[in-house]
C-alpha positions in Angstrom: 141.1 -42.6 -86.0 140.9 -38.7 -85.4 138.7 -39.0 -82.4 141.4 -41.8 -80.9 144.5 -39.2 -81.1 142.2 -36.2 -79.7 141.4 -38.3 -76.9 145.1 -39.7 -76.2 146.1 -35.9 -76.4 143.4 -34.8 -74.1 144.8 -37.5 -71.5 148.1 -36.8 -72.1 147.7 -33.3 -71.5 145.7 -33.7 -68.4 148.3 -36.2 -66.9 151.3 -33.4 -67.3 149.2 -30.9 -66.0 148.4 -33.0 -62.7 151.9 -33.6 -62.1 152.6 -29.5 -61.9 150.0 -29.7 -59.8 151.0 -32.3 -57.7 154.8 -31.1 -57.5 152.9 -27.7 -56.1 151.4 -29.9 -53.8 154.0 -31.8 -52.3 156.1 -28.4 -51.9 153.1 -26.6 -50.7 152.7 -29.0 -48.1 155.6 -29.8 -46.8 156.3 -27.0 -44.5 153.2 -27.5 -42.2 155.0 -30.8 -41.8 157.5 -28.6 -39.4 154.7 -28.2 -36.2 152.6 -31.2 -36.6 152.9 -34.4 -34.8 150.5 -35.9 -36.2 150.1 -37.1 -39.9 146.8 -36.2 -41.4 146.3 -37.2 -45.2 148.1 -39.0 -48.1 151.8 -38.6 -47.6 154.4 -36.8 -50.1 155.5 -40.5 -51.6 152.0 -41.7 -51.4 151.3 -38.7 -54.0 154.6 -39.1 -55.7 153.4 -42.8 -56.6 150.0 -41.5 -57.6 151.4 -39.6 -59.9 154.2 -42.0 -61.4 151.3 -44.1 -62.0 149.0 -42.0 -63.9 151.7 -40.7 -65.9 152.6 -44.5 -66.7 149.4 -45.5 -68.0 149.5 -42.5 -69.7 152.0 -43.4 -72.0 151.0 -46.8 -72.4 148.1 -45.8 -73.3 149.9 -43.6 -76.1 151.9 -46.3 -77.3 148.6 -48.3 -77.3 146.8 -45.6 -79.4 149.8 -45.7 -81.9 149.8 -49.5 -82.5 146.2 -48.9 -83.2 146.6 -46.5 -85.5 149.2 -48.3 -87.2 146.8 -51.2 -87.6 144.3 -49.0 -88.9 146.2 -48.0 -91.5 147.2 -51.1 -92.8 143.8 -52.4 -92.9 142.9 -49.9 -94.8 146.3 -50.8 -97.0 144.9 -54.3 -97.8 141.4 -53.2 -98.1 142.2 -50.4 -100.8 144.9 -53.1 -102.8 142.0 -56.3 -102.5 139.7 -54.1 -104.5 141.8 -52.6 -106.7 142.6 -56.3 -107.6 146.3 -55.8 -106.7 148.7 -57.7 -105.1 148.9 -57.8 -100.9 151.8 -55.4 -99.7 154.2 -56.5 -97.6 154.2 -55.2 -93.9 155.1 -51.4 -93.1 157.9 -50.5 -90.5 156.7 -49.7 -86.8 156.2 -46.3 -86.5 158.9 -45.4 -84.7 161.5 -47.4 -86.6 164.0 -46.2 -89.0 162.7 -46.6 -92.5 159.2 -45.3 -91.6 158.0 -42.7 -93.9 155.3 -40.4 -93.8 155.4 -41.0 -97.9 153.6 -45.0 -96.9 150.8 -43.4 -95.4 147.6 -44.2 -96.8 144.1 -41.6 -96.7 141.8 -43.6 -94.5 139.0 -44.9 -96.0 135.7 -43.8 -94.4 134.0 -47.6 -95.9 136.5 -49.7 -93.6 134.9 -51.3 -91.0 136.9 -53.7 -89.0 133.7 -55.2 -87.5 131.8 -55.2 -90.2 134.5 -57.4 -91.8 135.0 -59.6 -89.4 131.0 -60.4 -89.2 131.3 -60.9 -92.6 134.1 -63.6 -92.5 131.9 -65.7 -90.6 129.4 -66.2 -93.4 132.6 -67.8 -95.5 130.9 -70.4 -97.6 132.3 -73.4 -99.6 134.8 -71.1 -101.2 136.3 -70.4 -98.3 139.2 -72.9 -99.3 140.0 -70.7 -101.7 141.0 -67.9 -99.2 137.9 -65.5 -100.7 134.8 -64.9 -98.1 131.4 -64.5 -99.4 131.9 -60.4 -98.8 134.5 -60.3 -101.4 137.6 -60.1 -98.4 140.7 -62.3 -98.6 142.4 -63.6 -94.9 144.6 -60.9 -95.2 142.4 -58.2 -94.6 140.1 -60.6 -92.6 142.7 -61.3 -89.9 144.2 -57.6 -90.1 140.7 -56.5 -89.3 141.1 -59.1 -86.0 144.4 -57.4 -85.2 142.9 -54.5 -85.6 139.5 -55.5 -83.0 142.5 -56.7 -80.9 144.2 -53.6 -80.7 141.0 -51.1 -79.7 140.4 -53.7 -76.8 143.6 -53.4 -75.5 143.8 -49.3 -76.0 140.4 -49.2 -74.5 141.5 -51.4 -70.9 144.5 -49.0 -70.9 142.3 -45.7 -71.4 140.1 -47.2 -68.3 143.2 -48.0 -66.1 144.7 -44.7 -66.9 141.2 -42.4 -65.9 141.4 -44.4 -62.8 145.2 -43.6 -62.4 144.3 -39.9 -63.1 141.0 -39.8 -60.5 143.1 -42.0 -57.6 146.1 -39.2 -58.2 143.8 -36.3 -58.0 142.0 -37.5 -55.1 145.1 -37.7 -53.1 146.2 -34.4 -54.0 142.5 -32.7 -52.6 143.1 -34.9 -49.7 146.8 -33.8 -49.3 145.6 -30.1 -49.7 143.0 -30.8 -47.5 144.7 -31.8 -45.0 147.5 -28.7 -44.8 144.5 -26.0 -44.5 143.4 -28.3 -41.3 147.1 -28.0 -39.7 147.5 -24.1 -41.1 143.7 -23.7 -39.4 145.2 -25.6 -36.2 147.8 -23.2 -36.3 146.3 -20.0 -36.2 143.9 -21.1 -33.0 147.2 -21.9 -31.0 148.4 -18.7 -31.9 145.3 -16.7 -31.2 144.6 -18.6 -27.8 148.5 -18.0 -26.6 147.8 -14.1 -28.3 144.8 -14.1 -25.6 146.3 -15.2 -22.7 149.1 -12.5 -23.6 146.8 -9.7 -24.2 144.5 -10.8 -21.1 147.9 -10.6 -18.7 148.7 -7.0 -19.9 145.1 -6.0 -19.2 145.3 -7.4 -15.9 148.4 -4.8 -15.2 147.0 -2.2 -17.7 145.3 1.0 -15.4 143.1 2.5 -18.0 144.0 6.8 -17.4 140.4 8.4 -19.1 140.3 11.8 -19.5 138.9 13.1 -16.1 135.3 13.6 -16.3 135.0 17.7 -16.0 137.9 17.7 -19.0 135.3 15.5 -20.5 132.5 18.0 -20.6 134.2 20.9 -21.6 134.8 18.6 -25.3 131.9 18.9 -27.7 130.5 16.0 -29.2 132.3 16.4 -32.3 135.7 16.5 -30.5 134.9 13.7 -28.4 133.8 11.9 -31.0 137.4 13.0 -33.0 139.6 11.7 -30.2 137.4 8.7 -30.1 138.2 8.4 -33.9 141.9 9.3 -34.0 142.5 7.1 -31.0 141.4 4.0 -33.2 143.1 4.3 -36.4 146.5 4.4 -34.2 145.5 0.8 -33.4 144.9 -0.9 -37.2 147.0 -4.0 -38.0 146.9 -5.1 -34.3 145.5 -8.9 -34.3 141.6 -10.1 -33.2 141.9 -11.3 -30.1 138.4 -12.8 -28.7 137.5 -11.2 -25.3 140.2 -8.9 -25.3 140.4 -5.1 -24.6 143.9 -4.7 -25.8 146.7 -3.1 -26.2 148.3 -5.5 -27.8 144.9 -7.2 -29.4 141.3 -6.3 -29.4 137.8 -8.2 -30.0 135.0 -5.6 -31.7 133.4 -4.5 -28.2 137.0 -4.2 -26.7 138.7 -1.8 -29.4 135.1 0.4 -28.7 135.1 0.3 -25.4 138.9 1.4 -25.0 138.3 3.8 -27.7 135.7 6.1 -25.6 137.6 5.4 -22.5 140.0 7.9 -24.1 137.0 10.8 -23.5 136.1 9.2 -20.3 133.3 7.4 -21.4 133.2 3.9 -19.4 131.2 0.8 -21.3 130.7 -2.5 -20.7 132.4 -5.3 -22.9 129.7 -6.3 -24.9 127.6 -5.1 -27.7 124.4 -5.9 -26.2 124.7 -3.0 -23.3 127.0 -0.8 -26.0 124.0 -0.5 -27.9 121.5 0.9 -25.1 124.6 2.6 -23.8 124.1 6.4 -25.8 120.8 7.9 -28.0 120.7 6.6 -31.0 121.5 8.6 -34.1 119.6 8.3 -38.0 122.8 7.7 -40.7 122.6 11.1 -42.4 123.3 12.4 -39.1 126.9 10.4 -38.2 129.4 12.1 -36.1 133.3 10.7 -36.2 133.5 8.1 -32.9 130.0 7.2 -33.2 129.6 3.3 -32.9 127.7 1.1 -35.9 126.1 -1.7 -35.0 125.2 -5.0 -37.1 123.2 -8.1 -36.3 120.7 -10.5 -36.9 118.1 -7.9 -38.4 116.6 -6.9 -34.8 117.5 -4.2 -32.9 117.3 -6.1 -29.7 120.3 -5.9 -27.7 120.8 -10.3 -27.7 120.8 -9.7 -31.6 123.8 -7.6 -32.0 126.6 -9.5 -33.2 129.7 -6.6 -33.9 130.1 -3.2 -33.4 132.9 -0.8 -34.8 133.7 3.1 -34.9 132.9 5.3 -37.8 135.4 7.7 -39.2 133.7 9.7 -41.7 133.3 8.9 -45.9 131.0 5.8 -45.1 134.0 3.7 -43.2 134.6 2.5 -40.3 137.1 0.6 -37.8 136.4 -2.1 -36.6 138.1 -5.8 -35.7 136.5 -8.0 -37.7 137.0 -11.6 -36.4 139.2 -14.4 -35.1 142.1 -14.3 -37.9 141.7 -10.8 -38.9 143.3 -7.5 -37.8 142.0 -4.0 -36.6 141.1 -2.4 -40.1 139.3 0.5 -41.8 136.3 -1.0 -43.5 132.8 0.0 -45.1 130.1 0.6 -43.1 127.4 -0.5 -45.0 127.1 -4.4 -44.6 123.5 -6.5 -45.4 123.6 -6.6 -41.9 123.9 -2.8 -40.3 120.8 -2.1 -37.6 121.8 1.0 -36.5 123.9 3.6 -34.5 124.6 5.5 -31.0 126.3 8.4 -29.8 127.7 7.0 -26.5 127.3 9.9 -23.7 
């Protein structure tokens, strides 16, 4: 009887937690709902009637558990009484009526077996007309114990039907879910695609002014390399934009190549020809400006996958991916290959 009322709490509590989760849900959700045309996933009353069902077998199932219970305990009423020889009590109040009292309570009785009674009842023999079976059990107890059998079938079809209620409610929720991170995902590409065509237009009218080449001399490497440096942390918290070279938004090779163009260093738009485009320089000998490179584990030029700017302490700039925004980052990533001191 313990085990039954741990496990009708354990759903019980499961049930209310879900619907927290599913009100979350349904809130969460519903503001994607503003720029998509098109449904994708269980919709908020589809969820809402999830729920209402889960939580409805839930308390069936309760009220199930406590007719059981209740049956329980007067089984174990009759049993105690027949063999103490004393006369059969009359029934108890429902649980929930007025007149019940903690004070009728009986200790259950570890020996009662409702099954074991009832497969003793049918070995009655010839005394059976007397209303005594052969195990020493009177009809009373005999069809208490049936009620009893009757009882934990019932509470067990309910306990099924409400862990399907609960799974059916909880899948539509991770499909509801789901489906908002697809239109949030859907989102962000229109934005970074209209971001791209923006940012490709202003380069179109953008005339790069480089420092003029004898100006560029004149600077020492380290004061190139501090321009270079300076020039690219004015730029953090502008958005990745894929094959752009800014000003608005910058891919990794862009924000690089823009940033040298500022000491009159002119670079293609691509890692591969970035990284053949200087000397390359050992990591205990980094200058501010010069440009880390990561990749596949080769050092071939096709292998190099991002590129940023380092500015001293072991960090860099660099803009990351689609998504992301120009930021000061570590420089020492799995996959760093190397480094150069564009000239």
């Amino acid at each position: 009887m313990h085990s039954v009322r741990g496990r009708r709490c354990h759903v019980v509590a499961v049930v209310s937690g879900l619907a927290c989760c599913l009100v979350a849900g349904v809130e969460a959700g519903s503001g994607a709902t503003a720029w998509s045309q098109t449904r994708t996933g269980p919709t908020a009353e589809e969820v809402a009637e999830a729920r209402s069902a889960a939580v409805e077998r839930s308390k069936q199932l309760d009220d199930a558990t406590a007719r059981l219970d209740e049956a329980r305990r007067r089984l174990e009423e009759l049993v105690a009484l027949e063999r103490a020889g004393g006369p059969t009590p009359a029934p108890p109040a429902l649980p929930d009526a007025p007149g019940a009292s903690a004070a009728t309570a009986v200790r259950p009785d570890p020996e009662v077996d409702e099954d074991e009674i009832l497969a003793q009842a049918r070995n009655v023999g010839p005394d059976g007309e007397s209303g005594t079976t052969v195990s020493g059990f009177g009809p009373d107890v005999v069809g208490q114990a049936a009620e009893v059998r009757r009882f934990s079938l019932e509470r067990a079809r309910l306990r099924t039907e409400a862990e399907t209620a609960l799974t059916t409610a909880q899948r539509l929720v991770a499909e509801r879910e789901a489906a908002r991170k697809r239109r949030r995902a859907a989102k962000g590409r229109s934005r970074a695609r209209a971001a791209a065509q923006q940012a490709q237009k202003a380069q179109t009218a953008q005339v790069v002014q480089p420092v003029q080449t004898t100006q560029a001399v004149a600077l020492t490497e380290q004061t190139r390399g501090n321009v270079v440096a300076d020039w690219a942390l004015t730029q953090i918290d502008k958005p990745y934009v894929w094959a752009s070279a800014g000003p608005s938004g910058y891919d990794c090779s862009g924000l690089t190549m823009q940033a040298w163009a500022r000491v009159g260093v002119k670079m293609d738009h691509w890692t591969g020809t970035q990284w053949t485009a200087g000397r390359h320089v050992p990591y205990d000998r980094l200058q501010r400006g010069d440009l880390l490179f990561f990749g596949r584990g080769t050092r071939r030029p096709a292998d190099i996958r991002h590129v940023g700017i380092y500015i001293g302490n072991g960090m860099m700039v660099h803009a990351p991916q689609t998504g992301d925004v120009v930021r000061v980052a570590p420089m020492w990533r799995k996959d760093l290959i190397g480094a150069t001191r564009p000239a």
